[in-house]
N, C-alpha and C positions, 0 to 999 in steps of 0.2 A: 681702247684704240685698236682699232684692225694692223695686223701684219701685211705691212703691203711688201713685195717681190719684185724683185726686178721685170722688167716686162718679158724676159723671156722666160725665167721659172716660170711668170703667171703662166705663159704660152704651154711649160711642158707639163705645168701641174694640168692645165683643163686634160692635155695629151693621155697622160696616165688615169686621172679619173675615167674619161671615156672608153679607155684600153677595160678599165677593171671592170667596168661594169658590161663592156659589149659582151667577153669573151666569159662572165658568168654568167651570161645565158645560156653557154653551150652545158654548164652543168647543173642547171637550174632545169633546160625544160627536156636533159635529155632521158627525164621518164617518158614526159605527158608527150612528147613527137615521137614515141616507140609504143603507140598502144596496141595497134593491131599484132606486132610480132610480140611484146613481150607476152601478151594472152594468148597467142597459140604455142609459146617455149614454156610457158609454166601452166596452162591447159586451165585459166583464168579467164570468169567471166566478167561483162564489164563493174560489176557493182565491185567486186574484188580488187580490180584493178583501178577504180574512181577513190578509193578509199584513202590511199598512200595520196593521191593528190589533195583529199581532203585535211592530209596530216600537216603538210607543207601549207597549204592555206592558210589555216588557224592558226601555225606558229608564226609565219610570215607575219601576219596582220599583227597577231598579239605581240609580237618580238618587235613589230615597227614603233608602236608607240613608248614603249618599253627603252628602248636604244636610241627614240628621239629624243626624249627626255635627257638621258644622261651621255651623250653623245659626245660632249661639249669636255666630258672629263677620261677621254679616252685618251691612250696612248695611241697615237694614228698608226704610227710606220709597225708597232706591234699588232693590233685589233685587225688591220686589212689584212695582212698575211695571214695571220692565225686562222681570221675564218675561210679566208679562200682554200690555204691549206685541209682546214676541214675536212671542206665542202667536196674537195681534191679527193679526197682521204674516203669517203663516201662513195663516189663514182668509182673508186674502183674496189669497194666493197663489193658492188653491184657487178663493176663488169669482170669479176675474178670469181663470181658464184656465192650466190646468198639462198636461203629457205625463201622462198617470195614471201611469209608471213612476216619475215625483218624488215623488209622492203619498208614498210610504212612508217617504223619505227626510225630508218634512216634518213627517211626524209621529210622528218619531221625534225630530226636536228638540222637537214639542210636546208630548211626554212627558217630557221633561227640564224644559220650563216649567212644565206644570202641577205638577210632582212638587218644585216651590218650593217650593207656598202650601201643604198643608196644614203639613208642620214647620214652619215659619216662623210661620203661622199661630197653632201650637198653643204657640212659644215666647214669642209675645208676650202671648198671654192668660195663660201661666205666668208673665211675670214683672211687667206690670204689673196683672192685676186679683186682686185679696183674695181670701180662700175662698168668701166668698159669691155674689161673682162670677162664680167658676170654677164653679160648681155652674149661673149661669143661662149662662154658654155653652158647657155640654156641652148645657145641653135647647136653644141655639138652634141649635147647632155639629150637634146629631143631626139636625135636619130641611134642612140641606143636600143629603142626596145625593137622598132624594124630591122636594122642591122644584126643585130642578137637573135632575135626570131627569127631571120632569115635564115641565118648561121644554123640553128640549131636541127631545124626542120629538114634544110636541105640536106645538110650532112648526113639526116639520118634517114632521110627517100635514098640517097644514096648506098649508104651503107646497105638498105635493107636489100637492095637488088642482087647482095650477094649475100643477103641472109647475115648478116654481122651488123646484128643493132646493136649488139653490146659494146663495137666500137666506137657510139655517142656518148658512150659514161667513161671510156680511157682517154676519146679526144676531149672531152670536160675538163678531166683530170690532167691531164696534159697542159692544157692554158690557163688554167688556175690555178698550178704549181709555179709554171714561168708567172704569170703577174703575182702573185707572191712574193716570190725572190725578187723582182724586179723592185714591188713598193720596198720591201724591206731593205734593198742595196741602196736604193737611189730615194724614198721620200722623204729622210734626215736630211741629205744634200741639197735638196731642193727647197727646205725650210727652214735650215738653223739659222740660217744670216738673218731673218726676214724681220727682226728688232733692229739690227743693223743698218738697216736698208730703209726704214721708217723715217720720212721727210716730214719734216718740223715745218709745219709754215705757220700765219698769223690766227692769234685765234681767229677771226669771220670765218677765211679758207677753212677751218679745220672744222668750223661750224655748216659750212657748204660743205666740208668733204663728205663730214658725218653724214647729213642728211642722205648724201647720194647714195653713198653706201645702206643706209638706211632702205633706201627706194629700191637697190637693185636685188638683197636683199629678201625683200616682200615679193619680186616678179621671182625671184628665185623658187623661194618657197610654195609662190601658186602654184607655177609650174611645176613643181618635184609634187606636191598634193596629190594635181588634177592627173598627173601619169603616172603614180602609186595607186589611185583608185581606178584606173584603164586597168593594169596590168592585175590588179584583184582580181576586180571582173573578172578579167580571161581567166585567171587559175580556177575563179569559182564556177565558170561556164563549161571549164573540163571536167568537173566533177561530176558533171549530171549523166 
């Protein structure tokens, strides 16, 4: 049986999902929106500097199916912080001064971190929010990768006007330390009751309920699929 939530946890759980995953874009793409400066600060051409993104690719991909699979036996409120912190942990590797031959080597474990949150992500809205629920975070879950790109990109045309790209890997590290601390303060609080909270009705209802949940579910999982394989693509078209 699914953990259903009061309707407002459902409400702050979608809230936090889409906090973690917008604001891990900022440190997800702030190599691949810093190519022109970081190749003229470390005097890299592009095959050099495509490489570190093909690092992250292939662990991304291979790390997704990987953590889809056992997904389901993770400790949530631990697994999200941990890897965010990572991932944290990395960006400011980068922006505190690395050999650029590490570089690839680092983001290649942070494609293993970031490639946590979305299944994770996607199993926890499957098992604590209702159908109706799951219906308003696929529309809030879809404007993650524009709001995140947007975030990332802009920030760092900005930074660059003053020559400070390497403030895209400490603002990274920045909001991935706060959503960190934040799942790990508050996503206990938001779940431990959610057995408690669990409405008994007749078996038919519970045999409607299942199905729904069933149904919302499968729209879930197309959707996380069809923009897991978008957002490939892009890493893989920065590579070229």
């Amino acid at each position: 049986m699914n953990k259903v939530l009061s309707n407002k946890k459902q409400i702050l759980l979608i809230v936090l999902s889409w906090a973690i995953y917008t604001f891990a874009y900022l440190g997800r793409y702030s190599y691949t929106s810093n190519g022109v400066p970081i190749k003229r600060f470390y005097g890299v051409g592009s095959d050099e500097f495509s490489l570190a993104t093909t690092f992250f690719f292939f662990a991304y991909g291979a790390s997704q199916i990987v953590i889809g699979l056992f997904c389901s036996k993770f400790n949530m409120r631990v697994v999200l912080p941990l890897a965010l912190i990572v991932s944290s942990a990395i960006n400011l590797f980068v922006f505190f001064g690395v050999p650029f031959y590490v570089i690839k080597y680092l983001w290649l474990i942070n494609g293993i971190c970031q490639a946590v949150l979305w299944p994770s992500l996607l199993r926890i809205i499957s098992c604590y929010c209702e159908d109706k629920y799951s219906k308003l975070a696929v529309i809030a879950m879809s404007t993650t990768v524009a709001i995140g790109t947007f975030m990332s990109y802009g920030t760092s045309a900005l930074f660059a006007l003053f020559d400070g790209f390497k403030y895209s890997f400490l603002l990274g590290a920045l909001f991935m330390t706060v959503m960190g601390t934040i799942t790990f303060l508050f996503y206990g609080k938001l779940t431990d009751n959610a057995k408690i909270e669990n409405i008994v009705k007749p078996k038919s209802d519970n045999i409607s309920k299942s199905q729904n949940v069933k149904g919302s579910d499968r729209k879930l999982i197309g959707y996380f699929l069809f923009s897991e394989y978008m957002q490939l693509q892009s890493i893989l078209l920065r590579t070229v």
